[in-house]
Backbone bond lengths (Angstrom), bond angles and torsions (degrees), N, CA, C in turn:
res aa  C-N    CA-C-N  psi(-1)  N-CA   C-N-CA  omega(-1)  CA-C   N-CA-C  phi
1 X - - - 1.452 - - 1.533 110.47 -
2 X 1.543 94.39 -47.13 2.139 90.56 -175.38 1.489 103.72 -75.47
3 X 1.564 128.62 -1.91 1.816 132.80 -178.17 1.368 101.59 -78.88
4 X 1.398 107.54 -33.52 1.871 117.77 -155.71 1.278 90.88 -94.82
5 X 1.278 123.12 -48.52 1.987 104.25 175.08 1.742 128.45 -81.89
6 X 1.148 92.19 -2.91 1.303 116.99 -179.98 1.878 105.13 -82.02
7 X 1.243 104.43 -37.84 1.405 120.86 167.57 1.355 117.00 -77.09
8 X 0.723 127.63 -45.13 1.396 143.86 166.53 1.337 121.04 -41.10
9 X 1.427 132.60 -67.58 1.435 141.83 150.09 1.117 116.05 -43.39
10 X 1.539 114.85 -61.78 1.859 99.06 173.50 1.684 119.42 -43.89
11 X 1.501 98.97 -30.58 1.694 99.44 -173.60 1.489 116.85 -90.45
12 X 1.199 117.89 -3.34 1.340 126.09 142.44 1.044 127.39 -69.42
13 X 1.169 116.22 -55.46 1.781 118.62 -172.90 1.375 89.77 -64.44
14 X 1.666 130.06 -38.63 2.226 94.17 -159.12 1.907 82.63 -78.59
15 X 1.247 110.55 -17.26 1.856 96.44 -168.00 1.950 108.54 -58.95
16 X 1.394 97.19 -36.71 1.348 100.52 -166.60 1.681 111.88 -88.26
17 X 1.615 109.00 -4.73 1.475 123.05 -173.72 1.925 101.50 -86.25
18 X 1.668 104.11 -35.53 1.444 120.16 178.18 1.212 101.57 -65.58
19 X 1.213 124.13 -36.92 1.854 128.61 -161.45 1.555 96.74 -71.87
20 X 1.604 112.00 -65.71 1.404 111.28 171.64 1.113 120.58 -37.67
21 X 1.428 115.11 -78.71 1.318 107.25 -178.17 1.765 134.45 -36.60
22 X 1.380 107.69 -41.65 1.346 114.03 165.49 1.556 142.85 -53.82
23 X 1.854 90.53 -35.21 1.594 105.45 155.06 1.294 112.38 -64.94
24 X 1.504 120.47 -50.62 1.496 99.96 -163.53 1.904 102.32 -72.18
25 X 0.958 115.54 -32.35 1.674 104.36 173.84 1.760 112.86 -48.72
26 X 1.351 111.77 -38.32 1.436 121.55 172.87 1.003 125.01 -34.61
27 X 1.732 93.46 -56.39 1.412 107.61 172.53 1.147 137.26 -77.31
28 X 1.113 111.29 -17.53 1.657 121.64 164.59 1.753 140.62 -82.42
29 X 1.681 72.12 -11.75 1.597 78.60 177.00 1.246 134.12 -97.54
30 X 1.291 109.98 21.89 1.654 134.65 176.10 1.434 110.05 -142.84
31 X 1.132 110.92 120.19 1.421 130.03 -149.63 1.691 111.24 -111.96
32 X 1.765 131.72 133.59 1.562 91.69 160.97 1.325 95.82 -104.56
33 X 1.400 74.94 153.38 2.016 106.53 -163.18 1.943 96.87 -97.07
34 X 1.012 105.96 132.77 2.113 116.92 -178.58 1.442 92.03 -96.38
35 X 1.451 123.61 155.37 1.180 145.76 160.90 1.296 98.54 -60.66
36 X 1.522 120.58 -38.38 2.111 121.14 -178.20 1.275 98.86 -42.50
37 X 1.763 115.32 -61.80 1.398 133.76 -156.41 2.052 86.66 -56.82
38 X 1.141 125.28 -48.67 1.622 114.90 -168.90 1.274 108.55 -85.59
39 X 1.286 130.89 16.81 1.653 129.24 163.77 1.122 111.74 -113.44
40 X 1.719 118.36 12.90 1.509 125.65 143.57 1.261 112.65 -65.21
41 X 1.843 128.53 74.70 1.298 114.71 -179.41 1.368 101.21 -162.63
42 X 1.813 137.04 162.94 1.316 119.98 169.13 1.480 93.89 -126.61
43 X 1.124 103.83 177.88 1.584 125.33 -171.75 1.280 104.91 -107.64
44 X 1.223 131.22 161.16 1.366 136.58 141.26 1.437 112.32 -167.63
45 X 1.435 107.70 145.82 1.676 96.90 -159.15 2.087 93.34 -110.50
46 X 1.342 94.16 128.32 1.603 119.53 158.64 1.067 139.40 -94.07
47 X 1.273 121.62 107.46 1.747 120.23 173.85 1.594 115.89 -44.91
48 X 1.348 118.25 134.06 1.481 145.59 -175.79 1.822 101.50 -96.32
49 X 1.084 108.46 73.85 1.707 94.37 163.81 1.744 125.00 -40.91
50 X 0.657 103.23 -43.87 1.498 134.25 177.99 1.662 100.54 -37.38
51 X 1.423 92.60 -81.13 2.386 117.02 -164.64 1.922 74.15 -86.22
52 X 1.253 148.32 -21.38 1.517 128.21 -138.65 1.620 113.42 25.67
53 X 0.843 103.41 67.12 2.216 123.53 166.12 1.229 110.66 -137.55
54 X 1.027 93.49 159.81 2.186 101.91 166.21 1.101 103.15 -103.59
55 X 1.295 113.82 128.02 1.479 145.20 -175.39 1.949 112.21 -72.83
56 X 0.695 142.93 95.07 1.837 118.38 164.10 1.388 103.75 -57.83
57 X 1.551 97.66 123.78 1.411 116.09 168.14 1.594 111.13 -127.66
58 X 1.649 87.47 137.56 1.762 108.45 -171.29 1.122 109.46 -86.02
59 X 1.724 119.34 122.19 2.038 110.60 136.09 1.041 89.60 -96.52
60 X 1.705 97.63 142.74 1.362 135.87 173.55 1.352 100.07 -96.29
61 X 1.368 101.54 149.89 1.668 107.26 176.15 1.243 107.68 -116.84
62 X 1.835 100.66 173.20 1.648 94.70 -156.12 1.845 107.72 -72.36
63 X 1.516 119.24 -2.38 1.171 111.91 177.99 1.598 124.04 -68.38
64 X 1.069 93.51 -33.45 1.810 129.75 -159.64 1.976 91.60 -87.45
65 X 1.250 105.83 -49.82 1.853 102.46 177.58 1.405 100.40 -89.84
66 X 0.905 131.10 18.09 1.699 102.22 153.16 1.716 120.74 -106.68
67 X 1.851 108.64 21.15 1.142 123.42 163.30 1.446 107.16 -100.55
68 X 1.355 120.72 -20.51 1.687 105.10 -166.56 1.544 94.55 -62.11
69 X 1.872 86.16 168.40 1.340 109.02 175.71 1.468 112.16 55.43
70 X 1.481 126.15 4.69 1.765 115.03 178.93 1.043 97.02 -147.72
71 X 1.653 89.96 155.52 1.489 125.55 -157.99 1.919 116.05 -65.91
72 X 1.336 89.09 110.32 2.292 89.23 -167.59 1.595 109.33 -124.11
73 X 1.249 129.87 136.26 1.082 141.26 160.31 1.592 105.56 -65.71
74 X 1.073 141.48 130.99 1.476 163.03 122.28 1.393 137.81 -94.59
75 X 1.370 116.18 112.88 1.863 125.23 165.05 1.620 101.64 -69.71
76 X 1.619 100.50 123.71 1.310 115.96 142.76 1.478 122.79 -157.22
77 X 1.235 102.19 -151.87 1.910 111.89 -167.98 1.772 99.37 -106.22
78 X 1.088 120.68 109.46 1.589 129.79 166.87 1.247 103.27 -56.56
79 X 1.519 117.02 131.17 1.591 129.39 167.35 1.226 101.29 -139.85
80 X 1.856 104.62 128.28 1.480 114.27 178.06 1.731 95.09 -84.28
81 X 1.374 92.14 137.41 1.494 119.83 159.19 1.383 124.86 -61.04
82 X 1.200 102.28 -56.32 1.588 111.76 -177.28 1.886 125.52 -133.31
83 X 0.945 144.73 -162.51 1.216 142.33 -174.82 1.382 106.59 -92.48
84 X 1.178 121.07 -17.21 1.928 116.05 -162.99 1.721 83.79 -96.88
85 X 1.362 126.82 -14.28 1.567 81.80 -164.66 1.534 121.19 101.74
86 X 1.279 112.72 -13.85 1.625 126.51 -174.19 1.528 117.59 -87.90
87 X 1.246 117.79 -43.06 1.812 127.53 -170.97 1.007 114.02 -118.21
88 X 1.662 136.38 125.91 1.132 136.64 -162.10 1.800 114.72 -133.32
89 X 0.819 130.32 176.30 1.467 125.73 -174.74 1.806 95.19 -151.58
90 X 1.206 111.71 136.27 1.827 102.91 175.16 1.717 87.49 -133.53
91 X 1.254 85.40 124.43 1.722 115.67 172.87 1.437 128.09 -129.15
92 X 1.651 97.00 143.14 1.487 118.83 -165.11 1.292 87.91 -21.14
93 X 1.336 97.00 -89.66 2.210 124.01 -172.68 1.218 112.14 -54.54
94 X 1.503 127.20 170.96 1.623 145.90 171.71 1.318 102.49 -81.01
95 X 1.226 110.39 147.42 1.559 119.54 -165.82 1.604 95.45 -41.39
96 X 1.338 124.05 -75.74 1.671 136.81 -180.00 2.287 99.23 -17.69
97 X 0.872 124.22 -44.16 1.645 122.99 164.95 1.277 123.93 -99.31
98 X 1.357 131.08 -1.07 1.450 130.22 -163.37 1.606 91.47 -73.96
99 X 1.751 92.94 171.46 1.157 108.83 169.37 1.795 137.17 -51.63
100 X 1.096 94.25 -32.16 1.471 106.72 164.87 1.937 123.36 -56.51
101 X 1.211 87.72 -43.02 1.535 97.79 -179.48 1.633 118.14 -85.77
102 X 1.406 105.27 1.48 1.535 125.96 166.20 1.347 104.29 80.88
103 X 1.265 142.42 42.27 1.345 145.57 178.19 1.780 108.24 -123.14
104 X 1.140 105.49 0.01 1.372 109.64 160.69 1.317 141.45 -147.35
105 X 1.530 152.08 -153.05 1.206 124.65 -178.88 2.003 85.29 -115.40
106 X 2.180 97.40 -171.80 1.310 98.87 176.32 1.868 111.92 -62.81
107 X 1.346 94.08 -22.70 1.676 102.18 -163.92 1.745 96.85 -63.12
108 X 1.121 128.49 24.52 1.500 119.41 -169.55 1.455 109.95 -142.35
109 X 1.578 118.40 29.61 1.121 152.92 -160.49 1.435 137.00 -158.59
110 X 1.307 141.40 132.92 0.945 132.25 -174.81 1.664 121.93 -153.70
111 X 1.177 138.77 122.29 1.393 124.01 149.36 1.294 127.12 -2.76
112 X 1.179 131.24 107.60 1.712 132.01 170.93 1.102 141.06 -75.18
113 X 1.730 113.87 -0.27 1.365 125.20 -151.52 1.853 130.12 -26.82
114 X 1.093 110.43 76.78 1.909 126.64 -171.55 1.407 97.61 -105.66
115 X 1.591 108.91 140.42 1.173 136.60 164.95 1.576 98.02 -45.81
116 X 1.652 138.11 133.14 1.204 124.64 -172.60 1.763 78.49 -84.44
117 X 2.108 95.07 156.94 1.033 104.86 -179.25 1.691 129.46 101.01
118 X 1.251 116.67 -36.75 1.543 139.81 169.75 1.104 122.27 -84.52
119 X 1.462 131.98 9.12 1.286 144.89 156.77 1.870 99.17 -113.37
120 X 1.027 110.73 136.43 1.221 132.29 -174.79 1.293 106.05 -80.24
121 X 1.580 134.11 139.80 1.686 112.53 -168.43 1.840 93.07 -99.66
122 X 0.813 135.74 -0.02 1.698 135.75 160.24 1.720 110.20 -65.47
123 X 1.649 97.00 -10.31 2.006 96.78 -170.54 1.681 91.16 -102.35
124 X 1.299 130.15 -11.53 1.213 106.95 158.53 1.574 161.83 -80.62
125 X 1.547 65.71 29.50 2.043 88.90 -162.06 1.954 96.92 -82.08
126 X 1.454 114.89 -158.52 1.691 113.31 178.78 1.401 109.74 -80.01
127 X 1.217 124.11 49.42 1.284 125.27 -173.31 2.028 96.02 -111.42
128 X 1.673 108.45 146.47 1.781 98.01 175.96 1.316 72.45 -84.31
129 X 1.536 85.94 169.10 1.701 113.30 157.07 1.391 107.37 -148.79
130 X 1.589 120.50 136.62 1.448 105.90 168.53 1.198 102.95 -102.06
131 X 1.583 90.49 -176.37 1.537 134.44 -153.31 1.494 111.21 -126.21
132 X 1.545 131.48 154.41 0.769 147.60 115.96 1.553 159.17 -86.52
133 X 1.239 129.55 75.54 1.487 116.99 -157.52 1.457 106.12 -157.78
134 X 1.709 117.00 167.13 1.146 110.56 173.15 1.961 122.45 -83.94
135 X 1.699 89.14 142.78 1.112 94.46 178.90 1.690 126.72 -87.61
136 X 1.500 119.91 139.25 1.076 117.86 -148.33 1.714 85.91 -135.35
137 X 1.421 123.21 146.89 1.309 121.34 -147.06 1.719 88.45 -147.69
138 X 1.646 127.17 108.23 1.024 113.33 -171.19 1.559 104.94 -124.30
139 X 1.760 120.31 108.24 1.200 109.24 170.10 1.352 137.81 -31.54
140 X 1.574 104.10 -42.96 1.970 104.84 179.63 1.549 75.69 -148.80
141 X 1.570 76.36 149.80 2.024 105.12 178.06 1.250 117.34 -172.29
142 X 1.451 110.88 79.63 1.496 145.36 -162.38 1.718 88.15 -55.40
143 X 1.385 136.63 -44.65 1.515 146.04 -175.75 1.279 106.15 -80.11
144 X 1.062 158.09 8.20 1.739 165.11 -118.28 0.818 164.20 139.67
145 X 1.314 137.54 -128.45 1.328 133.66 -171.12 1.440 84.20 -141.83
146 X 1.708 125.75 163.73 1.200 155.75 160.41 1.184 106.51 -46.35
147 X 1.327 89.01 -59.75 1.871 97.66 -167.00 1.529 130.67 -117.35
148 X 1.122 110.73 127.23 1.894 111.70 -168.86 1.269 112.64 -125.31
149 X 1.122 94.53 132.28 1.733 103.64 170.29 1.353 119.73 -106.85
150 X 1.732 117.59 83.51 1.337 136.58 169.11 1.341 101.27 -58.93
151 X 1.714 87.52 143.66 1.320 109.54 -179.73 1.461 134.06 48.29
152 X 1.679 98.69 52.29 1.336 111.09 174.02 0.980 147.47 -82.72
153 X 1.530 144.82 146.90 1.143 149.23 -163.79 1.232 123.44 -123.93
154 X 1.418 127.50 106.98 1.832 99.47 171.88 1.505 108.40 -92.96
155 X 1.756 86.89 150.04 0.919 143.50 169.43 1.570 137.25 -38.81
156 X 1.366 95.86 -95.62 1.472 123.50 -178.71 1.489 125.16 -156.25
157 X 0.972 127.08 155.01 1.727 118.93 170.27 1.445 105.47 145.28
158 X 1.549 98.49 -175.98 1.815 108.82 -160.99 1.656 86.99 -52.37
């Protein structure tokens, strides 16, 4: 009788020591990620035999790669790509400073990858909104941006 409760508590305590521990890994394994952390990067531009253009090509620094491939929360500014509503870009700045309008670099930009439809078109006004998704870190990307955030989710915001 005192073996079987004696067993018993130990097998609670490692059950409830596994539980802890697992939350706090939970919690750590989604990060929010700063635009600072993505201006850990340099430029240098390469000729494309291929398109004949010069390419911007990224080193990433070790601040900036110890987000690839994992799951990060980020605030930014939603910019529609196109008229349907389908392709999105989320940047540091409001469209009026983004990269497009030449007031910033690529590092202030990113791929949006969202289910079309799951962003609300009232959330694309100068309001941030975050994100959830994995970050994907692309040395050269003749179609894009550097940086994408697959498999996104919003968040929160106006």
């Amino acid at each position: 009788m005192l073996y079987t409760s004696m067993y018993q508590l130990l097998r609670n305590t490692a059950m409830n020591l596994v539980f802890f521990l697992s939350s706090i890994y939970a919690l750590h394994s989604q990060k929010n990620l700063s635009w600072e952390v993505l201006s850990d990067v340099e430029w240098a531009e390469k000729y494309d035999s291929t398109s004949a253009t010069s390419l911007p090509t990224a080193t990433f620094g070790s601040s900036s790669m110890e987000y690839n491939n994992r799951e990060v929360y980020i605030t930014g500014y939603v910019i529609p790509l196109d008229a349907l509503g389908i392709s999105f870009a989320l940047s540091r700045n409001s469209y009026a400073s983004c990269f497009f309008c030449g007031q910033a670099g690529p590092e202030t930009v990113m791929d949006l990858m969202v289910k079309p439809g799951t962003i609300p078109k009232t959330k694309y006004n100068n309001y941030p909104l975050k994100f959830k998704g994995t970050l994907i870190l692309k040395k050269v990307n003749p179609t894009g941006f550097n940086y994408q955030l697959a498999n996104a989710q919003f968040i929160s915001g106006k």
